[in-house]
N, C-alpha and C positions, 0 to 999 in steps of 0.2 A: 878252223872255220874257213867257207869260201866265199868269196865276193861275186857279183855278180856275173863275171865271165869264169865261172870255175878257178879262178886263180887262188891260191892257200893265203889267207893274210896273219899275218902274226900279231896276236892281240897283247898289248901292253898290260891293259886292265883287263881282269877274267869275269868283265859284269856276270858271266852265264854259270859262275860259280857261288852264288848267293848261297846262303845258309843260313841258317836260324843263329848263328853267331855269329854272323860279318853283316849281314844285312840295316843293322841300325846307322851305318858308315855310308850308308850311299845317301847324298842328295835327294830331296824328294820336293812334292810340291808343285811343281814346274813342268809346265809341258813341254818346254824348251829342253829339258833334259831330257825328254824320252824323244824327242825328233833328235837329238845330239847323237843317242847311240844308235838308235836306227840309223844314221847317215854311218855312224862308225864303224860298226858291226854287221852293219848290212849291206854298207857299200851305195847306200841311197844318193838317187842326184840331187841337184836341187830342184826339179820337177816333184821327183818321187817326197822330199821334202815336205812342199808343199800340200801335197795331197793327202798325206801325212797329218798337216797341222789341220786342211779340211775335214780330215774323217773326224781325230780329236774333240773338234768344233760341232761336227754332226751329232757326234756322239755323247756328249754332257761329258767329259772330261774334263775341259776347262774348266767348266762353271764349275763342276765339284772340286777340284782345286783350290779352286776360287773361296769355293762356300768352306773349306774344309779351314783354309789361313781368315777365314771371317771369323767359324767358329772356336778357332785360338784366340783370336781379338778379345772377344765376347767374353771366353773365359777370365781373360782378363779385367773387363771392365765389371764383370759379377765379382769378382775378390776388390774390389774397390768398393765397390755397395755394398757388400759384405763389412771391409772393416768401418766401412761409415756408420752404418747401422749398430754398430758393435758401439763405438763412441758415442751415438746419439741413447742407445739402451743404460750407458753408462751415465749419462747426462739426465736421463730422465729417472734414473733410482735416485740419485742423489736429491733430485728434488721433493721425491716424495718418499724419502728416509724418515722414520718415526710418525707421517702422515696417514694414519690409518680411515680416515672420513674421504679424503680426495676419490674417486674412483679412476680406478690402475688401466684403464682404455687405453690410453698412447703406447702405454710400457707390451700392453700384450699384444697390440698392432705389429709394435716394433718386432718385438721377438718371434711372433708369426712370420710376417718378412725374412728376417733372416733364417727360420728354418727352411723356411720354400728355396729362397737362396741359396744357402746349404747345400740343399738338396739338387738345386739344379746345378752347381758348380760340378759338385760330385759325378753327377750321370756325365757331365760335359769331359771332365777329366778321365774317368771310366774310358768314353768315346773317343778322346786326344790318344790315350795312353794305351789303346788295344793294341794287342796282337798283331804286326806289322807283318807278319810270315801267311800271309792269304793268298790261298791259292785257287782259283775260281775254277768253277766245274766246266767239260764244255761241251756246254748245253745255252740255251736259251731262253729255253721253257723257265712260262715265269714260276709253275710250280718248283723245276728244280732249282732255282734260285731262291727260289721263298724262304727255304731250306736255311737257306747262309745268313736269315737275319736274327739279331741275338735280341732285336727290341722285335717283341711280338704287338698288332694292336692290342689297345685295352690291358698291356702289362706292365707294373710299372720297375723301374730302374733300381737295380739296390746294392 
C-alpha cells in the first residue's frame, strides 16, 4: 500500500484482508475507529481527519452507531421485562390455583405481554446477530439499495 506521496508503507495489521473468518475480531461501533484507520492506512492528516469525522456526521453514521449500541441496550432491558413478567405469570397462577369462578384476565394480559416481548427480543437478536460480512453495492439508487433490506414493510420478523 501507498501513502499519500507514493511512498510503500508496511502495514502491521492487514485491515484490507477481512474475511468471513477474521472479521468478527475487528472492533466495531465507533467512528473513532474508522477515522483511526483512515489516518493509518491512508496516510490522512489531521485536516483530512477531520473532514473525515464531518462527512461521517453528514452522513447518519454516527447516529446509526449510536442507535445500533442503543438498540443492544434495549435488548437488554426487554430480557428483564421478559423475566419480570415470567415471575409475575408465576405469582398470579398460584393465586388462582384450584380457583375456577375468579376470571383469568390478569394471567392472559400477562402472558400476551410476554409473547409480544418474546417476539420483539427475538427480531431484536435476529437484527444484533446478522451477518456482519455486508458488502454494499455501488450504487445509490434507492431502488438498488432497497434490494439489501431483509425487513420488507408490512412483513413481519420470524
Amino acid at each position: 500500500m501507498f501513502d499519500y506521496f507514493g511512498e510503500e508503507i508496511e502495514l502491521k495489521e492487514k485491515i484490507y484482508d477481512v474475511s468471513e473468518k477474521n472479521i468478527w475480531s475487528f472492533r466495531q461501533n465507533n467512528p473513532e475507529l474508522v477515522i483511526q484507520d483512515a489516518a493509518k492506512y491512508l496516510a490522512l492528516s489531521s485536516q483530512d481527519q477531520e473532514t473525515l469525522r464531518t462527512i461521517l456526521l453528514a452522513r447518519g453514521i454516527n447516529k446509526w452507531l449510536k442507535v445500533r449500541r442503543d438498540i443492544i441496550a434495549y435488548k437488554g432491558l426487554v430480557k428483564i421485562r421478559i423475566k419480570e413478567l415470567i415471575e409475575e405469570i408465576k405469582i398470579e397462577k398460584a393465586k388462582l390455583q384450584g380457583d375456577r369462578t375468579t376470571p383469568h384476565h390478569k394471567l392472559i394480559s400477562l402472558r400476551s405481554e410476554l409473547k409480544a416481548l418474546e417476539d420483539v427480543r427475538r427480531n431484536l437478536r435476529q437484527m444484533c446477530h446478522s451477518e456482519r460480512m455486508v458488502i454494499w453495492p455501488h450504487s445509490v439508487r434507492r431502488d438498488t439499495l432497497k434490494k439489501m433490506n431483509t425487513i420488507k414493510v408490512g412483513q413481519l420478523i420470524n
